[in-house]
N, C-alpha and C positions, 0 to 999 in steps of 0.2 A: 461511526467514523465521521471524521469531518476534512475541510480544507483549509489548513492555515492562510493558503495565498486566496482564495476566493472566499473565505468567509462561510462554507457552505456545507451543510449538514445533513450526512448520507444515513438513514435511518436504516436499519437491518429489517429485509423482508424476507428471508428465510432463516429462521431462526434453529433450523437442524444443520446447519455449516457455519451457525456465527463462528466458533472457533477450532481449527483444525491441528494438530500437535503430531510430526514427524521425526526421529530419528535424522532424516538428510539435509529438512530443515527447522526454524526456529518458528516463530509464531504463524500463524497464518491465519487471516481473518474473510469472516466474507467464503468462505474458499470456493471459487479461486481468485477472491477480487486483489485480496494484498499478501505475498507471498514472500515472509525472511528467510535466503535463504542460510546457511549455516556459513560462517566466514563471509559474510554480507561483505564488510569492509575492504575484502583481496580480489573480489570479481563481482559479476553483475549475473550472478544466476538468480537473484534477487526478483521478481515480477507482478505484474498488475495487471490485472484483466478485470475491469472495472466498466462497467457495473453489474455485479452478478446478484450478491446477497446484499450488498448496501446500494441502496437506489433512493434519490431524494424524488424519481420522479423525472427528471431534468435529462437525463441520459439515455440512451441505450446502448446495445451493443454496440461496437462496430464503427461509433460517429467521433471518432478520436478523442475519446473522454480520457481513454487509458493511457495518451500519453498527456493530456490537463491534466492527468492522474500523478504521475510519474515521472513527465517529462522525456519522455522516450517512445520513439516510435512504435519500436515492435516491443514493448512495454515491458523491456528488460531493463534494470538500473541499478547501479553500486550504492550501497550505504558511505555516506560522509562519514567519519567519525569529528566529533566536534569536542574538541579541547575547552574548560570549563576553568577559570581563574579568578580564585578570590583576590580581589583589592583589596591592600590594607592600609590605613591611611595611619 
């Protein structure tokens, strides 16, 4: 896992929850570090509890990583959806 705003690379150290796969929700990685939930983009059941199984080290529980993480306090947050447009010159 890494950080696009901080540059910073979270190595997976439990490698029996790198990836978790729900019915309720979409990918989940880390579990329970990064949590997509199903219809991301309509609500913010979406979550991060970071740092579980990806730890560069830097972190621990509980010292407000998971909302550096996420940007969200109680480390619930909406998926953006982002519009992609070819230029054509």
């Amino acid at each position: 896992m890494f950080s696009l705003t901080s540059g910073e690379r979270y190595p997976l150290v439990n490698k029996n929850k790198a990836i978790w796969c729900s019915q309720a929700f979409g990918p989940s990685f880390g579990y329970p570090d990064l949590e997509i939930a199903d219809k991301a983009a309509y609500h913010s059941n979406s979550c991060a509890n970071f740092p579980q199984c990806f730890n560069n080290g830097n972190y621990t529980p509980g010292t407000g990583s998971t909302q550096m993480f996420c940007g969200s306090k109680n480390g619930h947050f909406k998926i953006k959806e982002w519009e992609v447009y070819e230029l054509i010159f």
